[in-house]
N, C-alpha and C positions, 0 to 999 in steps of 0.2 A: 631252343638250343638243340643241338645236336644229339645230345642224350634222350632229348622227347622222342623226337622224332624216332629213335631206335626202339624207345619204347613203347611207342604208337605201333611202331611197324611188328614189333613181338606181340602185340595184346589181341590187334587185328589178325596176327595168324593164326594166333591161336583160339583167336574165338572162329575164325571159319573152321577149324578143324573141330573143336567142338562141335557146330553146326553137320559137318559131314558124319562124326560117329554116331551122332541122334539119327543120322538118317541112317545108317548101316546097322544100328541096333534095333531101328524099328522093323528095316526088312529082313532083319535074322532071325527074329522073334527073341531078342534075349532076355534072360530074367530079368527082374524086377530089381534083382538083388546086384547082378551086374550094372546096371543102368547107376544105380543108387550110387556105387564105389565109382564109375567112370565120372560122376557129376560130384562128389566128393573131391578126387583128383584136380579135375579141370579148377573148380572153384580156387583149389588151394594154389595151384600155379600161375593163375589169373592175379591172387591174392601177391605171391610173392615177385611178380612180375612189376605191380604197381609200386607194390613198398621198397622192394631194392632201386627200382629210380628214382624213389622219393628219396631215399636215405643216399645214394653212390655222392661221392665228390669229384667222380670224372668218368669218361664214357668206360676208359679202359678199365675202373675198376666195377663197373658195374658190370660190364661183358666177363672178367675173372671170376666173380663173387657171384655171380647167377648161374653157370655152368654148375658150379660145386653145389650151389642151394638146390636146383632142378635133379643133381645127380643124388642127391641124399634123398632126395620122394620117389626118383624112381628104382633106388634100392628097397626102401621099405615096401613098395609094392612086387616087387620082384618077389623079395622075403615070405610074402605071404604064403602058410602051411593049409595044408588040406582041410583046415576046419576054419581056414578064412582068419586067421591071427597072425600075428608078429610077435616070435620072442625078445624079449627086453633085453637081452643079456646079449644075443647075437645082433640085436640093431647097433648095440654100443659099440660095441667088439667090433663088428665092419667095418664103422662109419671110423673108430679108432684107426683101424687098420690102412682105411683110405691115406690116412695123415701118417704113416707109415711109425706109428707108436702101436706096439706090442703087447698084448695083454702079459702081464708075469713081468714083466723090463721096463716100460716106462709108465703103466697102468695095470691098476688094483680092482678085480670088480669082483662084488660079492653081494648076493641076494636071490630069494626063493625066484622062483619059476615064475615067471609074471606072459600072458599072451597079451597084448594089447588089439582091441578093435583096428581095420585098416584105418581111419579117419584118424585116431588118435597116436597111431603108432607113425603115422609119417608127418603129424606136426611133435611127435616127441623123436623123431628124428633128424626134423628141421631145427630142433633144441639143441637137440647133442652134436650136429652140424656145426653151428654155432656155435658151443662152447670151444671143440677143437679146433678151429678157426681161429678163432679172439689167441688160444695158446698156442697155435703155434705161430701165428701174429707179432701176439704183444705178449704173451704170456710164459708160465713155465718152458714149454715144447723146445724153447726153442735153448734153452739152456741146458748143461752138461747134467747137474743133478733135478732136472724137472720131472716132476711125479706126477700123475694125479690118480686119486683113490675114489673110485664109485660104489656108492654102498647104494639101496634098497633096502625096505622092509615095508608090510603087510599090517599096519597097524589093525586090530580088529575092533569095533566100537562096538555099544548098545546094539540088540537086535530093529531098533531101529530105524537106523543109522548105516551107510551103506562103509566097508573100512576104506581107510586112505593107505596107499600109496606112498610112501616118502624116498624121495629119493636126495643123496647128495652127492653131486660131483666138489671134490675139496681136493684143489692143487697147492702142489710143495714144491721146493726149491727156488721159489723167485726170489728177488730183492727188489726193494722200494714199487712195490705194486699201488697202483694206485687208480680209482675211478675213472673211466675217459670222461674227455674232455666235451665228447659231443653223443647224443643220442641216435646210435646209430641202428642199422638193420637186426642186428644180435641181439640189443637191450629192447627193443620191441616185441619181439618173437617172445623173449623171455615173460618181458613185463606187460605184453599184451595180448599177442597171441595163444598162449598158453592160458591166461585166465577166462579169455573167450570162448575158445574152445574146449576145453577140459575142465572150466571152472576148479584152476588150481593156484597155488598160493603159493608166491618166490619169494624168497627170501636170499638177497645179492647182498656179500660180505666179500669187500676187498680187502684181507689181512695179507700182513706183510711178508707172508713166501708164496702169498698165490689165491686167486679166487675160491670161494667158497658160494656154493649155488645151490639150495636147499627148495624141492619141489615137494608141494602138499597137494593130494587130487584123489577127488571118492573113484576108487575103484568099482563104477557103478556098470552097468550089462554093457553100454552103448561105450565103456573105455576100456574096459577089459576084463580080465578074472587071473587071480591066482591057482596054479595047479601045484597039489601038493606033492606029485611024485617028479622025481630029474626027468627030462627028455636027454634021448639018448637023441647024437647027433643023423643018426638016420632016421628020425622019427617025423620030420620033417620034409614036405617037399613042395620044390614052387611051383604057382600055377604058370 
């Protein structure tokens, strides 16, 4: 069908263009460390490339819905600060912002200082993607009094035990909210992608003014670390 075909002809470009950064990074001698994030990247777009055509119900929504999914990894990688992180609070805050919902006016966010690893910070932006998407969709967003409130916290365990992470995005003001119908691109990321990659644990409640989306995830070296003092907004800068 016609949708393959578009997604043959995306996968095959992008895997040539893959093939030419290998050869561009081999003759510029770059890090090791660069090489790692460029091939972290590609994977993950390769990744999202397959499952939005597996998941679209027509070409034109797959062409819609993959623009937005591509432009939320290449914010998080933009975002990236001089010690190679992503702040949590400004990934939400952006990717909010894209959806033209306001921190303080239609969104609540509160939690310590969290940097996320690159790999982890742009499939937790591929999540938060997601969430804003489904609500302004099918969800609060798109209603007069629709809310939603992001909380975090730093749980700390046994020494030895690395601590979790929890985060919950819980929206308000909907009416008769209720499960879809079909398994689509969003509930995969959520209930697949993430436990893959982050080995983290979701927890989806569809209560009656709005989803409730509860992520659990060891904040271990390779996902990220909490810092306990504020960053001040010039304390960051992208490579």
């Amino acid at each position: 069908m016609a949708q393959d075909h578009v997604h043959d002809a995306r996968v095959d470009a992008l895997e040539a263009d893959n093939a030419r950064l290998r050869r561009l990074l081999d003759a510029s001698g770059a890090s090791d460390g660069l090489r790692h994030g460029l091939r972290d990247t590609m994977a993950m777009l390769r990744a999202v490339l397959r499952l939005s055509a597996d998941t679209a119900e027509s070409v034109e929504g797959y062409a819609t819905h993959l623009e937005g999914r591509l432009d939320a990894i290449a914010r998080a990688r933009i975002s990236l600060d001089v010690s190679g992180a992503i702040n949590l609070h400004s990934l939400i805050s952006d990717e909010l912002m894209v959806h033209l919902i306001r921190e303080g006016d239609q969104a609540e966010l509160a939690g310590p200082t969290v940097r996320l690893r690159p790999k982890a910070g742009q499939v937790m932006a591929l999540a938060v993607h997601e969430l804003c998407s489904n609500a302004v969709e099918h969800g609060v967003f798109g209603l007069s009094e629709g809310k939603v409130n992001v909380v975090w916290s730093v749980n700390d365990r046994d020494t030895t035990q690395p601590s979790d992470l929890v985060l919950t995005w819980k929206e308000t003001g909907g009416t008769n909210v209720a499960p879809p119908t079909r398994r689509g691109f969003g509930m995969q990321v959520l209930n697949d992608m993430l436990r893959y990659e982050l080995n983290a644990r979701i927890d989806l409640a569809f209560e009656p003014d709005g989803l409730r989306c509860t992520m659990r995830l060891p904040l271990v070296q390779r996902i990220g670390r909490v810092v306990d003092e504020p960053e001040s907004d010039d304390a960051s800068e992208s490579n």
